[in-house]
C-alpha positions in Angstrom: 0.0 0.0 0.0 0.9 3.8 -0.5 1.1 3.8 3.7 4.2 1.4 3.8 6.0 2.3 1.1 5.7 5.8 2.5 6.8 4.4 5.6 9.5 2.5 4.1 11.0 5.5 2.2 11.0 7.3 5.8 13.3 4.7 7.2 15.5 3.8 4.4 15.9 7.5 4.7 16.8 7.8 7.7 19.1 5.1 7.7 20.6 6.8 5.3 21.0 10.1 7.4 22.3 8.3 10.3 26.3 8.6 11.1 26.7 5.2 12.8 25.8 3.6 9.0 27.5 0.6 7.5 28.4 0.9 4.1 26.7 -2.1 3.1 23.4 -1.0 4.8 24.2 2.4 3.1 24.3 0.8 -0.1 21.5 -1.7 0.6 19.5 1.4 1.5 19.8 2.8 -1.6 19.4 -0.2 -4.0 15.7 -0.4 -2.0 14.8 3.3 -2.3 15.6 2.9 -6.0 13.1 -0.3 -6.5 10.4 2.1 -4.2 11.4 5.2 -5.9 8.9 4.4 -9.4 6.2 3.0 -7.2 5.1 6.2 -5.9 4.9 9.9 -6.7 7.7 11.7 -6.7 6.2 14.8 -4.6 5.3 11.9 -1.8 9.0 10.1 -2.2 10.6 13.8 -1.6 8.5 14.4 1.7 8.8 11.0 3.3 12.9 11.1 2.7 12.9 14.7 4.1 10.6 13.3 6.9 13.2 10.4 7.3 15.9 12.5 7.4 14.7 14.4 10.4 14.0 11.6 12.3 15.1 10.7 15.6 16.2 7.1 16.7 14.3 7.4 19.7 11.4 8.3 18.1 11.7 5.5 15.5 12.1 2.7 18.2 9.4 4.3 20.0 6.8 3.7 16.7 8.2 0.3 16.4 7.3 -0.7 19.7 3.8 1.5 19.8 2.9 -0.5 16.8 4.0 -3.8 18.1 2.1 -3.4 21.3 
């Protein structure tokens, strides 16, 4: 659905931001975000990168867990 590959694009994203990186989840990051990338618009790809981007990993556990629960 539009939903998760919104919420996908977030966290690839912010993976992507984030300093502590691998370079193969860096690269394994982008090879996904490329096979998203055509799926959906690109005015909804920009926001949910830039959305990603400014992220917290707090904030990302604590959705994880909120929608575990």
């Amino acid at each position: 659905s539009q939903g998760a590959l919104e919420r996908a694009v977030e966290l690839l994203a912010f993976v992507l931001a984030h300093d502590g990186t691998s370079e193969y989840s860096e690269s394994r990051a982008r090879q996904l975000l490329s096979e998203i990338e055509p799926q959906i618009s690109p005015p909804v790809f920009d926001a949910a990168q830039r959305r990603g981007q400014a992220r917290r990993l707090e904030d990302i556990v604590d959705d994880i867990l909120r929608e575990s629960a």
